[in-house]
C-alpha positions in Angstrom: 11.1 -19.6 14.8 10.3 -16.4 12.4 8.2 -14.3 14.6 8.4 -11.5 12.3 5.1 -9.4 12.0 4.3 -8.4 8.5 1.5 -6.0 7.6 0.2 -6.6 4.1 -2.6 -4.2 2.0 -3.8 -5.4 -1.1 -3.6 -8.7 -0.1 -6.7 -10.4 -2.5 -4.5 -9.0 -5.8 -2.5 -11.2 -7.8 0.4 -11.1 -6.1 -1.1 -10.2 -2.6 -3.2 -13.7 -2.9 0.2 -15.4 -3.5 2.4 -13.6 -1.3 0.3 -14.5 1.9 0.5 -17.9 1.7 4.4 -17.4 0.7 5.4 -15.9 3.5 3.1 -17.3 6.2 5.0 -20.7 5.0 8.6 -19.4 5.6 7.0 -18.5 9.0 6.3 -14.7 9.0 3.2 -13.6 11.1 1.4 -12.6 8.3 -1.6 -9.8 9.1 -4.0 -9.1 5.6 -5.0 -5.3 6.1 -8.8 -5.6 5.1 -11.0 -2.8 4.2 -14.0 -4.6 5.8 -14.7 -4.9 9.6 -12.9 -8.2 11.1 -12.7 -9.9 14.1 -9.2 -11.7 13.8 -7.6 -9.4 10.9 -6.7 -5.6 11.0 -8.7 -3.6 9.2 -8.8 0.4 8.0 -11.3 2.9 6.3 -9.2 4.7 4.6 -11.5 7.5 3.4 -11.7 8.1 7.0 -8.0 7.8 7.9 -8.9 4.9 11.0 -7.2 1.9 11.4 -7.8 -0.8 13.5 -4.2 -2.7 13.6 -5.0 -5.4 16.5 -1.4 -7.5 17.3 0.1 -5.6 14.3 0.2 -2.1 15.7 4.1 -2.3 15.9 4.7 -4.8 12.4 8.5 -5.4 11.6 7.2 -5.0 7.7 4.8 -3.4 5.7 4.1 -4.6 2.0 1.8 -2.3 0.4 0.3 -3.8 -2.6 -3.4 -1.6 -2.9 -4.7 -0.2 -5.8 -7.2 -0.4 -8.3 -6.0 -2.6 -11.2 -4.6 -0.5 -14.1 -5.8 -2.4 -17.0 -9.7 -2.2 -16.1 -11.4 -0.5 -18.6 -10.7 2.9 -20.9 -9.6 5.4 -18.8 -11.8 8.5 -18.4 -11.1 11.7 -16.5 -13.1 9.9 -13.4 -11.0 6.9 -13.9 -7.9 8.0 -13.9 -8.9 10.0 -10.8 -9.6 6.8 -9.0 -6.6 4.9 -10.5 -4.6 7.8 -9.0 -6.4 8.2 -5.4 -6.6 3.9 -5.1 -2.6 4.2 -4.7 -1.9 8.0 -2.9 -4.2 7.8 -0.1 -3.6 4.5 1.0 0.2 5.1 1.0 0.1 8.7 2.6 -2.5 7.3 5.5 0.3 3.9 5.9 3.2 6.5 6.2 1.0 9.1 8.4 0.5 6.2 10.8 3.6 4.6 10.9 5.5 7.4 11.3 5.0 7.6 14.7 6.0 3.7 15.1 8.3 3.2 12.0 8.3 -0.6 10.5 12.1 -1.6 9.5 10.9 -2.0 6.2 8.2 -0.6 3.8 7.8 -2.3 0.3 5.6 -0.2 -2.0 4.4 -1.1 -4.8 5.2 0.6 -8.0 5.1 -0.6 -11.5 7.6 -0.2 -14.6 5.1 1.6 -16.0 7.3 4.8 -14.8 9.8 4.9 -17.4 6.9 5.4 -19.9 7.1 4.1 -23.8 11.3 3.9 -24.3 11.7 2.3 -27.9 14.4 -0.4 -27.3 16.6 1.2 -24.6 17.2 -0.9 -22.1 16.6 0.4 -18.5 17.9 0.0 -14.8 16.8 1.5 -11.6 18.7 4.8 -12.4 16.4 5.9 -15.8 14.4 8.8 -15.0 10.6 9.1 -15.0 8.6 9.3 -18.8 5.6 11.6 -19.5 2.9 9.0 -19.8 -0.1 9.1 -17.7 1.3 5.9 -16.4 4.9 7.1 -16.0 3.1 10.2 -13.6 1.2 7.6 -11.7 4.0 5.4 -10.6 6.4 8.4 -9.9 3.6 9.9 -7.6 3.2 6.5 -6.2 7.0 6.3 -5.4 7.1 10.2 -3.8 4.0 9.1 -1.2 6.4 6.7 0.5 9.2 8.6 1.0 8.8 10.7 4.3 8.2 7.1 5.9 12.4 7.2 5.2 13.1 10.3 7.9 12.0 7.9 10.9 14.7 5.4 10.1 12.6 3.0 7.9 14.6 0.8 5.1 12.1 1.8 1.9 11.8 -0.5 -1.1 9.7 0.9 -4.2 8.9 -2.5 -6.1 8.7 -1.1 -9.8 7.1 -4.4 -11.2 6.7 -5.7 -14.7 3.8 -8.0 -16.1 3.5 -10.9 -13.9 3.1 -14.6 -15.4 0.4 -16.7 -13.6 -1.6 -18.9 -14.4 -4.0 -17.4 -11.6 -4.7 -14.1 -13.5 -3.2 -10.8 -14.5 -2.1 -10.4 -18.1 -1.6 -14.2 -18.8 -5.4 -14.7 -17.7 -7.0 -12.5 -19.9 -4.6 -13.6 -23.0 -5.6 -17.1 -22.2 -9.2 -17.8 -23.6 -8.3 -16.4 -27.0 -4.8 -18.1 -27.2 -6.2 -21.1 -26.9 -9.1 -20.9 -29.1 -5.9 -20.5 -32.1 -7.4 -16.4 -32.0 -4.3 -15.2 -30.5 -1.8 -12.9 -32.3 0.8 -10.5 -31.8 -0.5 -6.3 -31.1 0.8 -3.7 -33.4 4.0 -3.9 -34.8 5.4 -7.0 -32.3 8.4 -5.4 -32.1 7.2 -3.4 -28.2 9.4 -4.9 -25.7 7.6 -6.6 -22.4 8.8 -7.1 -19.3 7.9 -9.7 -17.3 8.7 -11.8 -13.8 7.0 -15.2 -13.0 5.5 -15.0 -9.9 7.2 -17.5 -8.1 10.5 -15.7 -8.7 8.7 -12.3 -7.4 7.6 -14.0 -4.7 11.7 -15.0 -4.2 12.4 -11.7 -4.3 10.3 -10.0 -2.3 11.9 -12.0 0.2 15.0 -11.8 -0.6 14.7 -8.0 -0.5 13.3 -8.4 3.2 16.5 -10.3 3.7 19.1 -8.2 2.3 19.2 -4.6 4.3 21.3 -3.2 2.0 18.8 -3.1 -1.3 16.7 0.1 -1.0 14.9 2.6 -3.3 13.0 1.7 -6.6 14.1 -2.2 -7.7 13.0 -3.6 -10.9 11.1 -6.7 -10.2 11.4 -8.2 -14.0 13.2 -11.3 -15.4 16.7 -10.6 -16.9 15.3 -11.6 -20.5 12.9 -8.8 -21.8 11.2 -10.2 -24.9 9.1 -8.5 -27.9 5.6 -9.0 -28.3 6.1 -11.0 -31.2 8.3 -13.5 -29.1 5.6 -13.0 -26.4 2.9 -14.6 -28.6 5.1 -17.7 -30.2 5.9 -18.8 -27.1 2.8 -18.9 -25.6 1.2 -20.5 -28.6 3.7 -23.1 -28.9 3.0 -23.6 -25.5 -0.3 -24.5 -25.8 -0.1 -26.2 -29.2 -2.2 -23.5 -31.1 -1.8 -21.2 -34.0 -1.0 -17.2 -33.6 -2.3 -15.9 -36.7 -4.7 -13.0 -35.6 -2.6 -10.1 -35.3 -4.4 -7.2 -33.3 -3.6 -4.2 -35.7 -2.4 -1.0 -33.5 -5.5 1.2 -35.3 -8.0 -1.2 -33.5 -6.0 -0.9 -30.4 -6.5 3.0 -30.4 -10.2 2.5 -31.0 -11.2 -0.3 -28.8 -8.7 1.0 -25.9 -7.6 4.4 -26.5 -4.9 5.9 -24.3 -5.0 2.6 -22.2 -4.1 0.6 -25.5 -1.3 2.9 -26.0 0.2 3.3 -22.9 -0.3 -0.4 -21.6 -0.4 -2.6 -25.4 1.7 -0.7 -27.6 4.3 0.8 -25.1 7.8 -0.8 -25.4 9.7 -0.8 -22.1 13.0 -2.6 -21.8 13.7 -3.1 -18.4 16.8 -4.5 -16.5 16.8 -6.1 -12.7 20.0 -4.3 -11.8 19.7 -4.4 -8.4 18.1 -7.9 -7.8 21.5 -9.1 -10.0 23.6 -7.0 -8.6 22.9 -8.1 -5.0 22.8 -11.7 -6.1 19.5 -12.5 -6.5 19.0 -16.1 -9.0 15.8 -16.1 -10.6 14.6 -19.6 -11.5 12.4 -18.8 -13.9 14.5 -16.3 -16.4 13.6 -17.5 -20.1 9.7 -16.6 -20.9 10.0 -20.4 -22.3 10.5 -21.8 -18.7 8.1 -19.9 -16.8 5.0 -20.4 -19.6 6.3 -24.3 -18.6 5.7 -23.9 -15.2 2.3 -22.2 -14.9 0.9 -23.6 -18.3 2.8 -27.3 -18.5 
């Protein structure tokens, strides 16, 4: 029997929500750290730096998934502020804490969001850090974790792409219009995206908890980056409907600003290096075959 204790924040996101139920069924003790008073759960404030831990004071794991969605209206000065403090002070009070009691393994979450706008280049783990705001947030993100690394803790910084499911996140909000026939490609079509299907970054999470030897930022993306343009064909052939409303990138700027820039016209090429190189299959590796599974 798995009696392995895993500590998990952020667990009513997208992948949190899904990730629970994963791992609970492979037979982790799974404990969701809430932000609200409980009487079963754990629970912190963080703004207060208290948390209340019950049978997870020592956890084998922690997978720390919090903070405020990025793609959540324009980003002001205040905005960005919160953006940044939703992910720092979370993963500065985890690593405060658990220094003292160090898990085996911390899994942050990052985003590929850190290599910035790239053009077509193709990325792996090793690319450095761009300049975008969003390139800044992720590479703070990633430097909160790392003193948790001096008390002997295996850290994994999960630099993920845009996740395909049916249950929300991109795909969600795409949705209504695609199937209305109002969907189109943005800009030029010719950004790359990166994505993963869920159930494959599911996979991998645990396959990362499984494999001691992967540590440091991994790429959580399917092997097969495609454009935008490719993007938006397969979904509409998917669902049977016509593309044919392009959203021009002018219109982007104006309805999004630096959020339509950095998140809709950015092209980032990114390559799982790590996940292939260690072995990891992913089911779901054509865009084709995943749209199948969450849309068929």
């Amino acid at each position: 029997m798995n009696r392995t204790k895993v500590l998990i924040t952020g667990s009513s996101g997208l992948i949190g929500s899904a990730l629970v139920p994963f791992l609970q069924a492979q037979g982790f003790m799974v404990g969701r750290l809430l932000r609200s008073a409980q009487d079963t759960q754990p629970f912190w404030d963080i703004a207060n730096k208290s948390l209340h831990l019950k049978e997870f004071i020592k956890p084998d794991i922690i997978i720390n998934l919090a903070g405020e969605s990025i793609a959540s209206g324009r980003w002001s000065k205040q905005k960005k502020q919160q953006l940044i403090d939703s992910r720092i002070l979370p993963t500065k009070l985890l690593v405060e804490h658990f220094q003292k009691t160090p898990p085996k393994l911390l899994i942050n979450a990052s985003a590929i969001g850190f290599y910035g706008n790239r053009g077509q280049q193709q990325l792996d783990e090793s690319a450095a850090a761009g300049d975008d705001f969003v390139s800044q947030l992720a590479l703070q993100w990633e430097q909160s974790s790392q003193a948790i690394k001096e008390a002997g803790t295996r850290l994994v910084n999960l630099r993920t792409g845009i996740v395909i499911s049916k249950n929300g996140g991109a795909l969600a909000k795409m949705l209504p219009a695609f199937k209305l026939g109002l969907g189109g490609k943005i800009g030029s079509g010719k950004q790359i995206m990166s994505w993963i299907d869920i159930n494959d970054l599911l996979a991998a999470i645990v396959f990362i908890i499984n494999n001691q030897k992967i540590a440091g930022p991994v790429n959580m993306v399917s092997p097969n980056a495609v454009s935008n343009q490719e993007f938006t064909r397969l979904l509409a052939k998917q669902l049977q409907r016509p593309a044919l409303l392009p959203l021009p990138e002018f219109l982007v700027k104006l309805l999004f600003a630096q959020m339509g820039e950095e998140l809709l016209l950015a092209s980032t090429n990114v390559f799982p290096k790590k996940l292939i190189d260690a072995g990891f299959k992913f089911e779901y590796a054509t865009l084709e075959k995943s749209f199948l599974q969450q849309l068929g």
